[in-house]
C-alpha positions in Angstrom: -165.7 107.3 -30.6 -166.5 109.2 -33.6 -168.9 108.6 -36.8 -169.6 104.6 -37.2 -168.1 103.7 -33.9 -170.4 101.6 -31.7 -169.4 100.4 -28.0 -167.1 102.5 -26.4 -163.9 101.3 -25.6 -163.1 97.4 -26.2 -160.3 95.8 -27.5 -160.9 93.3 -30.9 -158.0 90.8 -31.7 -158.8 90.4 -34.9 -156.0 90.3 -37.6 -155.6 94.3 -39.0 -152.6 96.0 -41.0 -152.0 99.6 -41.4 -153.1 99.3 -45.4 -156.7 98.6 -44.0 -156.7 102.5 -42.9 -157.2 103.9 -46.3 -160.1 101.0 -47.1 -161.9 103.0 -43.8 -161.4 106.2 -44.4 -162.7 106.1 -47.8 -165.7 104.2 -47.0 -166.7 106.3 -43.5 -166.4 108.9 -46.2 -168.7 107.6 -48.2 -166.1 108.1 -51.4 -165.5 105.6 -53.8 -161.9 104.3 -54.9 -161.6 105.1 -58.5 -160.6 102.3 -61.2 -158.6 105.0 -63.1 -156.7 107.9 -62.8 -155.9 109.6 -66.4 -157.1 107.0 -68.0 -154.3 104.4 -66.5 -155.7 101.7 -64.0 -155.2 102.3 -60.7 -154.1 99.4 -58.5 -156.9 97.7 -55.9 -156.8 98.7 -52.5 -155.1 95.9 -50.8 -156.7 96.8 -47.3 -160.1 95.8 -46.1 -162.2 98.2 -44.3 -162.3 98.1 -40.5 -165.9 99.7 -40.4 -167.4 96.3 -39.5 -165.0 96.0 -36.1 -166.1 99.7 -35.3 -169.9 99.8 -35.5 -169.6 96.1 -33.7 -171.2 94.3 -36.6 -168.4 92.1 -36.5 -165.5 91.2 -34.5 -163.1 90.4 -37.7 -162.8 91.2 -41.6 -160.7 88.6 -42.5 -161.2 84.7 -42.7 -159.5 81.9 -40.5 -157.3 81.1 -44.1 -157.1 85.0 -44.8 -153.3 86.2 -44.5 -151.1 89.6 -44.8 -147.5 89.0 -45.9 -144.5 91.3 -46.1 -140.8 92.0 -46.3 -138.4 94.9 -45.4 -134.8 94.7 -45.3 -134.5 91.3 -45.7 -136.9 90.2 -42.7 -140.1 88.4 -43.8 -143.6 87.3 -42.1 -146.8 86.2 -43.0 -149.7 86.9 -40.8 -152.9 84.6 -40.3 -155.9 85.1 -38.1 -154.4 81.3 -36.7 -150.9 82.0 -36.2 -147.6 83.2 -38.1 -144.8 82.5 -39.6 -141.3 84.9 -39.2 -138.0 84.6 -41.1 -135.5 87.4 -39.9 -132.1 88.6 -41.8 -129.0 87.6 -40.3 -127.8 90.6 -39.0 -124.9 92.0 -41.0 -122.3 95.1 -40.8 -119.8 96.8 -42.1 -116.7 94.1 -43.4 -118.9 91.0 -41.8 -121.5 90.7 -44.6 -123.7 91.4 -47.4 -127.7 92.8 -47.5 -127.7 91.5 -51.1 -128.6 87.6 -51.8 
C-alpha cells in the first residue's frame, strides 16, 4: 500500500502504459507539471494519472474509445480498452534484409 492506496491487494484490468507513472508520481506529490522550462514550452504529459485505480475511486482512466499507440523497431500496436491491433516487422538479418522502408 502506501500514500492514496485504498483496498489492499486487487488486480484492475484497466488499460495502463508506463508513461502514466510520471502523471502519478507528480500528482501523489502534490507537484505541478510546469508549462515552461527557460522560457521554452514544455511538452504535455502524455500519461494519465493512475491515482483514481489506487484509492478505488475508479476502476479505469481511460474511455472505451481512449487508445495508446506505439512503434519500436519496426513493430507497431495500438491499444484500446476494447481490443488491439498488432503489426510486427518481418524479421530480418544479416545479407537476408533491410530495417529501413
Amino acid at each position: 500500500a502506501g500514500h492514496g492506496v485504498q483496498g489492499g491487494a486487487r488486480i484492475a484490468d484497466s488499460l495502463t502504459h508506463v508513461m502514466d507513472v510520471p502523471a502519478t508520481i507528480l500528482e501523489v506529490a502534490g507537484v505541478p507539471y510546469p508549462d515552461s522550462r527557460d522560457g521554452k514550452p514544455v511538452p504535455p504529459l502524455l500519461g494519465k494519472s493512475l491515482t483514481p485505480i489506487l484509492s478505488g475511486e475508479s476502476d479505469a482512466v481511460r474511455g472505451p474509445t481512449d487508445w495508446i499507440g506505439w512503434e519500436m523497431f519496426g513493430n507497431r500496436a495500438v491499444r484500446m480498452a476494447t481490443g488491439n491491433w498488432c503489426r510486427s516487422a518481418p524479421p530480418t538479418a544479416p545479407g537476408t534484409g533491410s530495417c529501413t522502408t
